[in-house]
C-alpha positions in Angstrom: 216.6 129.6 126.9 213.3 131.3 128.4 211.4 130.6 131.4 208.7 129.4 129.9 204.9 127.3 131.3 202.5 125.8 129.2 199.9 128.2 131.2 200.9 131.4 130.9 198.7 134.1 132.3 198.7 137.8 134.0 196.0 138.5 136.2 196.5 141.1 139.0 196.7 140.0 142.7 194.2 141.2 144.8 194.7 139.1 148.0 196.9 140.2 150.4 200.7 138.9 150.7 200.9 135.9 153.6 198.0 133.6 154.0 196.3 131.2 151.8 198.4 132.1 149.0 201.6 131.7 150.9 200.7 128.2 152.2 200.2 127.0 148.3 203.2 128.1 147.3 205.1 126.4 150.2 202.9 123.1 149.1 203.7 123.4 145.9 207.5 123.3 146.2 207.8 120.4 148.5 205.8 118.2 146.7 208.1 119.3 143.0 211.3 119.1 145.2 210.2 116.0 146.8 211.0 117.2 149.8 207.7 116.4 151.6 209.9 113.6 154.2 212.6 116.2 154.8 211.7 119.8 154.9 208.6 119.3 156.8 210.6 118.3 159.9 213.7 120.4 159.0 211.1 123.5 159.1 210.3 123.0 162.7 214.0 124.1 163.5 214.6 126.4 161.0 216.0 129.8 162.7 215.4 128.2 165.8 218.1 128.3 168.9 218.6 124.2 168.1 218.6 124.6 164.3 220.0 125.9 161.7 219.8 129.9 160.0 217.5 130.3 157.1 219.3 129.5 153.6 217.6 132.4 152.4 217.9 136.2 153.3 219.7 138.1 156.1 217.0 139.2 158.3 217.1 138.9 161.9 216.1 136.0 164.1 214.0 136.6 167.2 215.5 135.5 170.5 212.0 134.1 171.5 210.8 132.5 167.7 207.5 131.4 166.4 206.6 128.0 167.2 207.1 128.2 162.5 209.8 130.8 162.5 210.0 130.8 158.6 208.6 133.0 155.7 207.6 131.4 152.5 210.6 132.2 150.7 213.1 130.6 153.8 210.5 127.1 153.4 211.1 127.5 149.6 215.0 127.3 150.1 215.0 124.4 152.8 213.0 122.5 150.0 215.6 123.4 147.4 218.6 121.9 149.4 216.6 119.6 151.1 215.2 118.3 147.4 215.0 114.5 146.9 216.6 115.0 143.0 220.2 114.5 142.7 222.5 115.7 139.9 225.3 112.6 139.7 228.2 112.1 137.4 226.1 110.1 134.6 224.1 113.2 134.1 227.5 114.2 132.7 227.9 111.1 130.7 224.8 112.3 129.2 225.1 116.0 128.4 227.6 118.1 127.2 228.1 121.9 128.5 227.3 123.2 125.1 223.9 121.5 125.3 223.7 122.5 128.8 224.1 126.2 128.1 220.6 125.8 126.2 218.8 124.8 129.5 216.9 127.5 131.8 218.5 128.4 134.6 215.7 126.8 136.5 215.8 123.4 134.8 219.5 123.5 135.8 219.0 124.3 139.3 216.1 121.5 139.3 217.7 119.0 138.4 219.1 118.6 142.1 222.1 118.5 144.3 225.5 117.8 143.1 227.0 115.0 144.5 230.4 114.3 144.0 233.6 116.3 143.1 234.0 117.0 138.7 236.7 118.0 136.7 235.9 119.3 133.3 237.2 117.5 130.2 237.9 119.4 127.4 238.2 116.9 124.7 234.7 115.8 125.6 233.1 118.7 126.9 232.0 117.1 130.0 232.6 117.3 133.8 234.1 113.8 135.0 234.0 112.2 138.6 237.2 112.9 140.3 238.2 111.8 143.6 239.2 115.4 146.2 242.7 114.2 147.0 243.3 114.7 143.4 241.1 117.8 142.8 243.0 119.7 145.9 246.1 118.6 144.7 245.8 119.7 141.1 244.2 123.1 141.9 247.1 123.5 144.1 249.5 123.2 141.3 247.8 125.1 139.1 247.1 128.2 141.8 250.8 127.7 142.3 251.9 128.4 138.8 250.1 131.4 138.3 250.6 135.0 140.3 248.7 135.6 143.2 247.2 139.1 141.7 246.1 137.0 139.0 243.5 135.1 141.0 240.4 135.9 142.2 238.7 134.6 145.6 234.9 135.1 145.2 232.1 134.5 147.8 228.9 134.3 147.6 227.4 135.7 150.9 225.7 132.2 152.3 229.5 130.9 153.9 229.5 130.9 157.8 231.4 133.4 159.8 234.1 130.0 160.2 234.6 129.5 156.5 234.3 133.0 155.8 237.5 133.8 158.1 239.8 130.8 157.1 238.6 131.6 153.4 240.0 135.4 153.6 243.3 134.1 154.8 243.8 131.6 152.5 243.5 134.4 149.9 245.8 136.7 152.0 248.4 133.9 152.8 248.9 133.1 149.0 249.3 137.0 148.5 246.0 138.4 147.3 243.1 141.0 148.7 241.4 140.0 145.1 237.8 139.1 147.6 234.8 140.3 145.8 231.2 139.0 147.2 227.9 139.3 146.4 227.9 142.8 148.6 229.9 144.6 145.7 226.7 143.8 143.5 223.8 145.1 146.2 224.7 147.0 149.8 228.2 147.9 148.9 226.5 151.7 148.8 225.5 151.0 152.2 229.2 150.3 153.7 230.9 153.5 151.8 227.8 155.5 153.0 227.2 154.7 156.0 230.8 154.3 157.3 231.4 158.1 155.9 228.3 159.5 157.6 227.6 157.6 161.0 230.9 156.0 160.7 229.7 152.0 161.1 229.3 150.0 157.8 226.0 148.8 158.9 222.5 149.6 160.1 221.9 150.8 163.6 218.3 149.1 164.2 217.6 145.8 165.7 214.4 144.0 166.3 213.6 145.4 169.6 213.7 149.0 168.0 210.4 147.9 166.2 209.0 147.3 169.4 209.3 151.3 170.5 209.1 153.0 167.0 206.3 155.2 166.2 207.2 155.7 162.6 208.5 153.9 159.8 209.9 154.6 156.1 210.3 152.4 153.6 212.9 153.1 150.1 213.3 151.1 147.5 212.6 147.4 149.5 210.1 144.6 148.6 209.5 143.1 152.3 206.8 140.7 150.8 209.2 139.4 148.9 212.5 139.6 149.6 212.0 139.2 153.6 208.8 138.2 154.6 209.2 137.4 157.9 210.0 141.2 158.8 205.9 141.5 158.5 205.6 140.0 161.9 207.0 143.3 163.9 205.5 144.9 160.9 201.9 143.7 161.4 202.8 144.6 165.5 203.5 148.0 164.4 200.5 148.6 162.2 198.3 147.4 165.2 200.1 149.7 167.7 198.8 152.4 164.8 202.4 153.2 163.8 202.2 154.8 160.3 204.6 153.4 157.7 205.2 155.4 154.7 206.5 153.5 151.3 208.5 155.5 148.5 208.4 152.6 145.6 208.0 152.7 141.9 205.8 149.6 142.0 202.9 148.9 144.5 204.5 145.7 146.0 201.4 143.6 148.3 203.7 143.0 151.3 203.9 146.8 151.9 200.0 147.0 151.2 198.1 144.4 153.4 199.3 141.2 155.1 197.6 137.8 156.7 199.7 136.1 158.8 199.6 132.5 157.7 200.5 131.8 161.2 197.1 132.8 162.8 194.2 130.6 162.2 192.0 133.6 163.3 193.5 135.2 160.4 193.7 132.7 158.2 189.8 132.3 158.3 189.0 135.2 158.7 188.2 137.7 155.3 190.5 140.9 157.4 194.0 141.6 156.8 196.3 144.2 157.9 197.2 147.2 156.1 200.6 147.9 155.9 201.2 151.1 154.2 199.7 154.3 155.1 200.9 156.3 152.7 202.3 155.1 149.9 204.3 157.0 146.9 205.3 155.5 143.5 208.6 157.6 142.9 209.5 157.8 139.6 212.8 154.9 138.8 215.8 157.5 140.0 213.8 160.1 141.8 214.3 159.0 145.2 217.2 162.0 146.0 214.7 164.1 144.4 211.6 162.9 147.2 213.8 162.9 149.9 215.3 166.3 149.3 211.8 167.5 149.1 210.5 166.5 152.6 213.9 167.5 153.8 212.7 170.7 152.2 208.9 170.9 153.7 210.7 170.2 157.6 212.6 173.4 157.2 210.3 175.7 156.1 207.7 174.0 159.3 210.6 174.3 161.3 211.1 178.0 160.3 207.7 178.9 160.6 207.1 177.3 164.2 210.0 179.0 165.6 208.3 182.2 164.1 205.1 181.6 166.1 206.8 180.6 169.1 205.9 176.9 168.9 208.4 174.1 169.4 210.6 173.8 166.7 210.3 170.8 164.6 214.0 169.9 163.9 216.6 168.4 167.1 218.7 171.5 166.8 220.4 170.5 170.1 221.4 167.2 168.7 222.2 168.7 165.4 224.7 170.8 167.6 225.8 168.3 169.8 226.1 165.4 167.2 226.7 165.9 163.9 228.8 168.2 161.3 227.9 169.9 158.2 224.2 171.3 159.0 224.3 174.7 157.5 225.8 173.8 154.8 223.3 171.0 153.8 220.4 173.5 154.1 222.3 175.6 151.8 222.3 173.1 149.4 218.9 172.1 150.1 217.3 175.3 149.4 219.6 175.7 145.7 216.7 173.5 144.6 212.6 174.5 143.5 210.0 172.8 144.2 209.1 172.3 140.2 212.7 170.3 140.0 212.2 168.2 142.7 208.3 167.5 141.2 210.2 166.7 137.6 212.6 164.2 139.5 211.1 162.5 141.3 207.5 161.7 140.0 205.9 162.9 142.8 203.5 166.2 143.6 204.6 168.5 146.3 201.7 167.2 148.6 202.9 164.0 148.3 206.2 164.7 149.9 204.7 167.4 152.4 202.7 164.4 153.8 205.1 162.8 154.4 206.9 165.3 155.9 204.2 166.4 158.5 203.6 162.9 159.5 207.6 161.9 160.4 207.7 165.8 162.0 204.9 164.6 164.3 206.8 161.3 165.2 209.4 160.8 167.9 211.2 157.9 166.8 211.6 157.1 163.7 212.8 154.2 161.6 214.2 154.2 157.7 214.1 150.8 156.2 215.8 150.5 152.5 217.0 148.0 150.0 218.5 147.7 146.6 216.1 150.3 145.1 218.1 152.8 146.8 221.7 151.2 146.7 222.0 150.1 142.9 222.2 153.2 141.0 224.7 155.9 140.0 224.6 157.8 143.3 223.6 154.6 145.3 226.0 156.1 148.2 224.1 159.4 147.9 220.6 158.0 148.1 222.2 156.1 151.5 223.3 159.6 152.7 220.4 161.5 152.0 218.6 159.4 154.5 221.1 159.3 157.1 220.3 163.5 156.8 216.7 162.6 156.8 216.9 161.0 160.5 219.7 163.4 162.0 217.1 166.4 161.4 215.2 164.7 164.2 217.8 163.1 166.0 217.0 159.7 164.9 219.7 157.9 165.1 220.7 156.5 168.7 217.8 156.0 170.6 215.2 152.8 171.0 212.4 152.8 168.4 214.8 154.7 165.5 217.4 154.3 163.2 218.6 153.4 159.9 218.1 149.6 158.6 219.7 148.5 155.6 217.8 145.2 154.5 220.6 143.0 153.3 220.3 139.7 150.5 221.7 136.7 151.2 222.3 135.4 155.0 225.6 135.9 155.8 226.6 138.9 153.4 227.4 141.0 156.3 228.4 139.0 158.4 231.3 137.8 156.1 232.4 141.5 155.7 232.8 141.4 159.5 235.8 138.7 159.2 237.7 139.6 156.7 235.7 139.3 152.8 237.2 142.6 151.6 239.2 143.2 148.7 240.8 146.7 151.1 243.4 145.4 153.7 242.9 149.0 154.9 239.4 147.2 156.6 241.5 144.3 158.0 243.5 144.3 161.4 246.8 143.3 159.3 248.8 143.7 162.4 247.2 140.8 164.4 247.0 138.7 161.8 250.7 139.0 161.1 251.1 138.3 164.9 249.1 134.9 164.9 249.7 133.3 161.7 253.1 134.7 160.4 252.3 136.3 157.2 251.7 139.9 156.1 248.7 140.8 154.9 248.8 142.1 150.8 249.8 145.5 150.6 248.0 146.3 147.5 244.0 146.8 147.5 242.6 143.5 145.4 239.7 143.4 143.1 235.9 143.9 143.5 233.1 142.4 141.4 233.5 145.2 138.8 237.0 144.7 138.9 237.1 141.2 138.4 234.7 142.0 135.5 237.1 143.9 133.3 240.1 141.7 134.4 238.2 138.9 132.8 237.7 141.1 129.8 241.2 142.1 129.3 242.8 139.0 130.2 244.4 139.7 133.8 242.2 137.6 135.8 243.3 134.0 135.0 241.8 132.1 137.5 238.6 132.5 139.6 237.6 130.9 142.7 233.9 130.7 143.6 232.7 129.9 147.2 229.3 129.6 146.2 226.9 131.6 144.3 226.7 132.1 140.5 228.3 135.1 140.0 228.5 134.8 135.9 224.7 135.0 136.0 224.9 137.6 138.5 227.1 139.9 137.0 226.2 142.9 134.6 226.9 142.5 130.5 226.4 138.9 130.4 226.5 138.7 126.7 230.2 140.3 126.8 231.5 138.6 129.7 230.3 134.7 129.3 232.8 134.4 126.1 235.5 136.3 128.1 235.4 133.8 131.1 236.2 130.9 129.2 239.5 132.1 128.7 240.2 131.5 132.0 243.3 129.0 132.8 241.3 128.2 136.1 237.7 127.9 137.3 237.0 126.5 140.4 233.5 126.5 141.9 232.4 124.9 145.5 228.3 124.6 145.1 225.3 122.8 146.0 223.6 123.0 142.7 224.9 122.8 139.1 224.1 126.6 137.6 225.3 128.9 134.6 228.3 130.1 135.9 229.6 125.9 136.0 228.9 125.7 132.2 232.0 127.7 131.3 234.8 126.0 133.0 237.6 127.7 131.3 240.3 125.6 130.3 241.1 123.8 133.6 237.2 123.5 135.6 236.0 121.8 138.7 233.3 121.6 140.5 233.2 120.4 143.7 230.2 120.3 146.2 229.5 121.2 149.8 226.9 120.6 152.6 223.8 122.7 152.8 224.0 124.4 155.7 220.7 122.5 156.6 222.9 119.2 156.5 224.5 118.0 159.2 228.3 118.3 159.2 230.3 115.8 161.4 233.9 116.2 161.5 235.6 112.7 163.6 231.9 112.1 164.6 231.5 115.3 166.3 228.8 117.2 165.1 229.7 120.9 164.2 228.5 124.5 165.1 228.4 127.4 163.1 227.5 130.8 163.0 226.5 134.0 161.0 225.5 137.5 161.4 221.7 139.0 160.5 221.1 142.2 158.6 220.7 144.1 162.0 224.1 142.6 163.5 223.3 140.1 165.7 225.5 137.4 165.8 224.3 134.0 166.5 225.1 130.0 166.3 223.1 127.5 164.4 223.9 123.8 163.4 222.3 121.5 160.3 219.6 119.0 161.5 219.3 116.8 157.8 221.6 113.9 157.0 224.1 114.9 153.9 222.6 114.7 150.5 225.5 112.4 149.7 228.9 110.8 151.1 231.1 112.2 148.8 230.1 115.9 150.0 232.4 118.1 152.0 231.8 120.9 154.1 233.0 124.3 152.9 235.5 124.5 156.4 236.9 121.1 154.8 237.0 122.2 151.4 238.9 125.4 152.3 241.5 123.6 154.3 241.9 121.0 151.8 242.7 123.8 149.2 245.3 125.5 151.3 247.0 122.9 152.4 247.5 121.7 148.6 248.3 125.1 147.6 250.7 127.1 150.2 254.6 126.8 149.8 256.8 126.6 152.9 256.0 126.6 157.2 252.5 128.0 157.9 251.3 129.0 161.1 247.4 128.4 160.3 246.4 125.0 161.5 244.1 124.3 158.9 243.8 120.6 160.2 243.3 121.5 162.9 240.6 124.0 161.7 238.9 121.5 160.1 238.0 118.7 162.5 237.2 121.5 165.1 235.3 124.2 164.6 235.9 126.1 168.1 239.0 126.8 167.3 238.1 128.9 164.1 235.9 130.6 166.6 238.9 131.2 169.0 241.3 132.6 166.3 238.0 135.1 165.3 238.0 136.5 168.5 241.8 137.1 168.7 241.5 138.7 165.4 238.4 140.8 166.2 238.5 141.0 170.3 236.2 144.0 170.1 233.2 142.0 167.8 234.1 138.2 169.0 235.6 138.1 172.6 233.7 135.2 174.2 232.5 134.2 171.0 231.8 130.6 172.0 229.7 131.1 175.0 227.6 134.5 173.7 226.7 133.2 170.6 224.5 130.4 172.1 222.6 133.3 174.0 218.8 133.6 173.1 218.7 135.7 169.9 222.9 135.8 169.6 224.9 138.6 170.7 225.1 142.2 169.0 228.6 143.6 167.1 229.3 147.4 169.0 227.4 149.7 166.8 228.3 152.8 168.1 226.4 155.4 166.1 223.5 153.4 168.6 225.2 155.0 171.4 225.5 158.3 169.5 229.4 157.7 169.0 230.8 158.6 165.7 233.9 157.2 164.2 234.0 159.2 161.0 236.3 161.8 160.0 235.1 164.9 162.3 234.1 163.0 165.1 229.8 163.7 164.5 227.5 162.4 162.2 228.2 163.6 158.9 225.4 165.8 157.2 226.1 165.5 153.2 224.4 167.1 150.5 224.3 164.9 147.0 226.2 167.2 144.4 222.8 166.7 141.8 219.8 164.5 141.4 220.4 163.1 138.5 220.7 159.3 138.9 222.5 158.8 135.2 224.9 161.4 135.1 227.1 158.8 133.5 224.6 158.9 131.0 224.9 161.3 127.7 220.8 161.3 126.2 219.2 163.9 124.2 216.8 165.2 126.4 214.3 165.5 123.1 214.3 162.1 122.8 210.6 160.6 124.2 211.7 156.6 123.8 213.6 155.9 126.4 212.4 154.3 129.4 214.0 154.0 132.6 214.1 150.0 133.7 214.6 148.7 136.8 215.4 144.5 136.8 213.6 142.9 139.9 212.8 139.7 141.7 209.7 137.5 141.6 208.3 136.1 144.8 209.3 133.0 143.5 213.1 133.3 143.4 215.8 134.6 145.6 219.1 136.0 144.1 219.6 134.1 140.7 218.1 130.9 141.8 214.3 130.9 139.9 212.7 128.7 142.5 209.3 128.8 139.4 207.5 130.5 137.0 205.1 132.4 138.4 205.5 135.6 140.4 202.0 135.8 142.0 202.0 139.0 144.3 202.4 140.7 140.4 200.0 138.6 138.6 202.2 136.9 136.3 201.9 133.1 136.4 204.0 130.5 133.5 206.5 133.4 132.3 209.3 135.5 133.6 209.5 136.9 129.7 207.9 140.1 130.5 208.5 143.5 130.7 205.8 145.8 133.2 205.2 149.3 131.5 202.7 152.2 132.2 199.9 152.0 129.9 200.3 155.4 128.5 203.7 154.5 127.9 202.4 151.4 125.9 200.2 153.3 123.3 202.7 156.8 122.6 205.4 154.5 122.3 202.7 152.6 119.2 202.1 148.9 121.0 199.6 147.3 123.0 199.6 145.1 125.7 200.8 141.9 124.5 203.2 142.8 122.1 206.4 141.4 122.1 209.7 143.5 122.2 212.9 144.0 122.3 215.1 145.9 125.0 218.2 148.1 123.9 220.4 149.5 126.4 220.1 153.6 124.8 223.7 154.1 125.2 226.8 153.4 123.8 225.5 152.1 120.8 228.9 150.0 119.3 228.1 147.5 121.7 224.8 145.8 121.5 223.0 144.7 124.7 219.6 143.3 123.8 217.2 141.4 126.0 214.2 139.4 124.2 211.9 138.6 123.3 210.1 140.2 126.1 206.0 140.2 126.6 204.3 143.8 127.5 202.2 143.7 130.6 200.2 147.3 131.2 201.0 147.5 134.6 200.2 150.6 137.7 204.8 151.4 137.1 205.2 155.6 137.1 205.4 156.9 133.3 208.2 156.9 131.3 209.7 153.8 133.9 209.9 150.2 133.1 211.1 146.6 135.1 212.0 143.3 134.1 213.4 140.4 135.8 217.2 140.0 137.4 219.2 138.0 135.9 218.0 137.6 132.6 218.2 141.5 132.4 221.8 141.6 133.0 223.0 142.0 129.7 221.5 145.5 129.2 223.4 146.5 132.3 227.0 148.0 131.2 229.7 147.1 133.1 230.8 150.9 133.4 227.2 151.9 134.5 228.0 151.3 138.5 227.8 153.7 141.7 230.1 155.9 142.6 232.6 155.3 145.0 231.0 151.7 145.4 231.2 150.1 142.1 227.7 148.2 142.5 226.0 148.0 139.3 223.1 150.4 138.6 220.6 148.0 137.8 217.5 150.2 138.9 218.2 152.7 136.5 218.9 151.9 133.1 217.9 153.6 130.2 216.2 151.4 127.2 214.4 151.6 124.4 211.6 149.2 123.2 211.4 147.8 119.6 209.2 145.1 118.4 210.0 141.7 118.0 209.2 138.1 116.1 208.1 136.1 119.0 209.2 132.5 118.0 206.2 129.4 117.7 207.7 128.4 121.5 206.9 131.7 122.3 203.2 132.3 121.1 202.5 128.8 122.2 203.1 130.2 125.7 202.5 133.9 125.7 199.8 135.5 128.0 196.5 135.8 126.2 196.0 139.2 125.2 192.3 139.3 126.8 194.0 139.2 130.3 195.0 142.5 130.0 191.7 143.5 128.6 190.5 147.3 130.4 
């Protein structure tokens, strides 16, 4: 069913990301959510020392916050758990799945929190109020019946450090590594890249490093968006005159200019700051091909300042002292012309000399990326190539520069740090053997893709979900919905009924947690918790709201209750224990991971948390030689895996994206204003030469065919044309509902996360339905 508003319209933003426009939207959700007695107060602690972390995404907290430390898309979260609507079981008694599966995902989501644990009934096709004695007990003896390989522990990314820990060994204890989360779909291309070339898994910037740069990057990241509140040290920067220099295919307004909705001065006045100083719309795929060619343009200025005696441009004594591989990287390098890396990449030569002489003239400079570089077929590459980008100038361990992965959901690192891995190569085996009396798995378990194609063939029979909504998230959606009801087992611990709850599989259940905004009390005590930011700092927080319901558990609870129903014979972890106190998950963190968590309970309450050991900060390198690995990306082509006739002038490159009004697969509304398109996610954005050679007009409706492997039909539509400022011969369209044209097959290398920024379609037109013309964007908005 399409996202659809009786008062659909495109009209292109002008304003500036933040201010007025930000306060609306805020507005607007806590008076739909009727949230306006909740959130308001919850907001004054949100990401605060005496509060809880944002719902929302990963980035860091200051030690000394805003008296409003939240962005727009954090306040829209806290209204969407803290929402007034509840889902209870005679919503059930009232709607079948089936019908169900003809709702939006928004209307699902709106409907409001779930309040009490369901079992799926199959001769009804309806979940059914259960009590969680009997839920734990019969998921027990059905986990117990299968084969531990068969099963697959799933998390979502937003689970605390505690439940994140005791959910990894419940996995391991019944004699699985089968952990996929939500990392295997985004930054996964971060952790294999990073961990081969700098030799941590993880960024080596934190927020006081904005505070001392002098230059910053930006790849493939949409800070208005995704993580607003990075604008603050942003907006700093700018006014310290720092240059930031954006490669992105689309001209996103948080990277042009920003009002801080925080300052009346601002607020009132008519200025705004301008973010982006240069800014250079790559071609979808081309980023190898820009960075190799400013990589390029510092050679030859090194080369010719050494020839006229001036200080050469490159660190060649850290480059000697540091890092591995040099010489043969500029080998490499120079194998490619300037006309190839043009083709590639979109971009004129100037446009990456610019760049070039501006990051030659800095000191200390900063790369920021997302999912624009990490979500394509050499995601790990594109990571790479900008680790070499910063080693040519030494940037990586000292204040003011580094590399900064900007990571989704809020605790998607940090549940990486503990233990969510499906590789017991990444886990300290030995001392978990030591505390608790089991070995860990052997055998490497299953990631996302994995679990995909064991779905598919019928080896995955059961599926474990903390959180999330991971059959929406997935790639070939239209292949893998009727494969997952085949499963014997689906259990899914979740705030909100979504897709992935509307095929149970034969045996389903559906049983709800706290927000994290809510207040947990275990035996009256109230409860601590505590998660790690995108730049890892590690930090504690606690809920401030009252429970949306009686019945709901906490994810710690939920997780004991599970294992204690489902393990066989003497264990050594006290999950009762576990569950009515929360320090002592802490405790048995820090005896697992001394070197992250020693004195875990006392640093984490430290203003702004307490740092994990990054030692490419301190210029140590735990990779295979010792130095910083300098690697060379064996071609440019992003779709290798791709066989197209070059001749062939129809396909388009799309890249799926998020509105400003949604976060992950949770469509918070219709409009996505920073793009101009309000009532409608049924769009597709296209160059408007692209429009006309291809013989349509904006307007038109279409379909979208994945331009490969044509026995299997992937198909998104119908879809809405918006002329829009997107390179030539690219395209983009919204995440999830785009995840059908993805192939399953069609994922990094090395990292297995989906290349969803790169996939090549082809446009053919389509019969808009009457639902669809009633709301389709009048063709005179797109007029000149």
């Amino acid at each position: 069913m399409q996202l659809l508003h009786p008062k659909a319209r495109f009209k292109p933003y002008h304003s500036a990301s933040g201010g007025w426009g930000s306060a609306h939207s805020v507005m607007t959700i806590l008076w739909r959510e009727q949230a306006l007695a909740r959130a308001p107060k919850a907001l004054l602690h949100q990401n605060k020392p005496d509060g809880f972390a944002c719902v929302s995404c990963a980035w860091a907290k200051p030690g000394h916050p805003h008296a409003l430390e939240f962005c727009e898309n954090g306040a829209k979260a806290t209204a969407w758990e803290l929402t007034s609507l509840r889902t209870e079981p005679a919503f059930f008694t009232r709607h079948t799945l089936a019908e169900l599966r003809t709702w939006s995902d928004y209307d699902l989501e709106q409907h409001g929190r779930l309040t009490h644990p369901l079992r799926y009934d199959p001769l009804t096709d309806r979940y059914q109020a259960t009590d969680w004695g009997d839920a734990y007990r019969e998921i027990g003896r059905e986990l117990r019946a299968l084969q531990p390989d068969e099963v697959v522990f799933y998390a979502s990314g937003r689970a605390s450090l505690e439940a994140s820990f005791m959910y990894q060994l419940f996995a391991r204890a019944y004699g699985t590594n089968n952990l996929p989360d939500s990392s295997n779909m985004c930054h996964e291309s971060t952790s294999v890249g990073l961990q081969e070339s700098i030799g941590v898994p993880v960024g080596t910037v934190t927020l006081a490093d904005f505070e001392h740069t002098d230059c910053i990057f930006f790849f493939g990241q949409n800070v208005g968006s995704n993580s607003p509140r990075m604008l603050h040290p942003l907006q700093e920067a700018r006014k310290r005159r720092v240059p930031v220099i954006t490669f992105n295919p689309l001209r996103e307004r948080g990277l042009e200019r920003f009002v801080n909705p925080q300052s009346p001065r601002e607020m009132l006045g008519p200025s705004s700051t301008v973010i982006s100083t240069q800014y250079h719309q790559v071609a979808i795929g081309g980023d190898l091909a820009a960075v190799m060619g400013m990589v390029k343009s510092l050679l030859a200025m090194d080369r010719q300042a050494i020839a006229d005696g001036q200080p050469a441009v490159l660190d060649h004594a850290f480059i000697a002292a540091h890092t591995h591989g040099f010489e043969r990287f500029v080998s490499e390098v120079e194998v490619y012309p300037w006309e190839t890396l043009e083709r590639r990449s979109g971009l004129g030569r100037g446009a990456m000399e610019a760049a070039a002489t501006v990051y030659a003239r800095s000191d200390k400079v900063m790369v920021i990326y997302g999912m624009g570089m990490t979500q394509h077929r050499h995601g790990v590459e594109n990571v790479q190539m900008l680790v070499n980008l910063l080693l040519l100038r030494g940037n990586i361990g000292k204040p003011g520069a580094g590399i900064c992965p900007v990571r989704g959901h809020s605790n998607v690192q940090g549940q990486r740090t503990v233990g969510i891995t499906e590789d017991p190569a990444k886990v300290p085996g030995d001392k978990i053997e030591a505390l608790f009396g089991f070995k860990v798995p052997a055998k490497k378990g299953l990631a996302t893709v994995d679990t995909c194609e064991g779905i598919l063939d019928g080896s995955v029979k059961a599926f474990i979900g903390l959180g999330g909504n991971f059959l929406r998230a997935v790639p070939d959606t239209h292949r893998m919905e009727p494969a997952w009801s085949g499963l014997a087992l689906n259990v899914q611990v979740a705030t909100k009924l979504n897709r992935t709850h509307l095929f149970p599989g034969r045996a389903g259940w559906l049983l709800p947690c706290l927000g994290r905004i809510e207040i947990d009390r275990q035996d009256g005590r109230e409860q601590t918790y505590s998660t790690e930011d995108s730049t890892g700092c590690i930090r504690a927080w606690k809920g401030t709201s009252e429970p949306a319901a009686e019945q709901l558990r906490s994810e710690v609870a939920i997780i004991a209750g599970l294992a204690e129903a489902t393990l066989e014979g003497p264990c050594q972890i006290p999950w009762d224990a576990w569950r009515h106190d929360y320090a002592l998950i802490r405790t048995a963190i820090g005896q697992v991971y001394p070197d992250i968590f020693h004195d875990m309970e006392t640093r984490m309450w430290e203003p702004g948390g307490f740092h994990r050991p990054l030692g490419a900060a301190q210029r140590e390198f735990k990779t295979e030689s010792g130095k910083a690995q300098f690697s060379a990306p064996r071609k440019l082509d992003e779709d290798d895996d791709v066989a197209l006739n070059p001749a062939r002038r129809d396909v388009l490159q799309l890249m799926t994206l998020r509105s400003n009004d949604q976060f992950n697969t949770t469509v918070y509304g219709y409009d996505d204003r920073f793009r101009g398109v309000h009532g409608t996610r049924s769009v597709v954005f296209l160059n408007r030469s692209d429009v006309v050679r291809l013989g349509f007009a904006p307007g038109d409706w279409v379909e979208l065919r994945t331009a490969i492997e044509p026995q299997v039909r992937r198909q998104v539509g119908p879809l809405q044309i918006i002329a829009y400022d997107i390179p030539e011969g690219c395209a983009a369209a919204y995440y999830p509902e785009c995840n059908p044209l993805v192939p399953l097959w069609h994922h990094a290398e090395r990292s297995k996360v989906p290349a969803a920024k790169s996939i090549p379609v082809t446009l053919h037109r389509s019969i808009p339905s009457a639902l669809d013309l009633e709301h389709a964007v009048p063709a005179d908005d797109q007029l000149g």
